[in-house]
N, C-alpha and C positions, 0 to 999 in steps of 0.2 A: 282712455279716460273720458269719463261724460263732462260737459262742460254746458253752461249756459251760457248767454251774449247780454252782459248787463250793459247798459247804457251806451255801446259798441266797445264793449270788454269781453274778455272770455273771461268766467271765472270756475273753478271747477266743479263739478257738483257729487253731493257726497248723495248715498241711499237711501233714498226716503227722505230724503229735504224738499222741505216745504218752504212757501213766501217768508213766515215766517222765523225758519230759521238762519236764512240766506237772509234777511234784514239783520237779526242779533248778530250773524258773523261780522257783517258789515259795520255795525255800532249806530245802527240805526231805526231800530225796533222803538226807539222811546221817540221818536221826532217827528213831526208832522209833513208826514209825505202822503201822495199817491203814487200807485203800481200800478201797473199795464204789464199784463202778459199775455205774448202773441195778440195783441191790437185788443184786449178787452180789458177793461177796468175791473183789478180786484178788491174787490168791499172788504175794510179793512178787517171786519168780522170776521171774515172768510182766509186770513193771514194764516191760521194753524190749521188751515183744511184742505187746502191747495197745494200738490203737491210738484212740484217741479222735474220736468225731465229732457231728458239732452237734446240740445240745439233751442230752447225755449229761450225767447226772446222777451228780457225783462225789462220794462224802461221804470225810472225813478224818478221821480219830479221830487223837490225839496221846496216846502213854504220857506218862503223868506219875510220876515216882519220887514215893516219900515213906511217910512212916508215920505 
């Protein structure tokens, strides 16, 4: 099984999944993050272009509002 290392998770990875489909799995396509894959910032543009392959190293950062 391919898998990716999300934020040090394994999560599995399906064929031809992209950033952006690995975000909607997640429930997190609509919220205001940034992505690093393997040490490089993905421009959010670039979500359904990027495609993801085993052992890639995803980090997710979550905006948090507040003061």
């Amino acid at each position: 099984m391919h898998t990716v290392n999300v934020n040090g998770q394994c999560e599995p990875l399906d064929t031809d999944m992209k950033v952006g489909d690995l975000l909607a799995r997640m429930a997190l396509r609509d919220r205001r993050i940034a992505v690093e894959r393997n040490g490089e910032i993905v421009p959010r543009s670039a979500f359904d272009q990027v495609l993801l392959h085993d052992g890639d190293r995803i980090e997710i950062v979550i905006a948090v509002g507040g003061g």
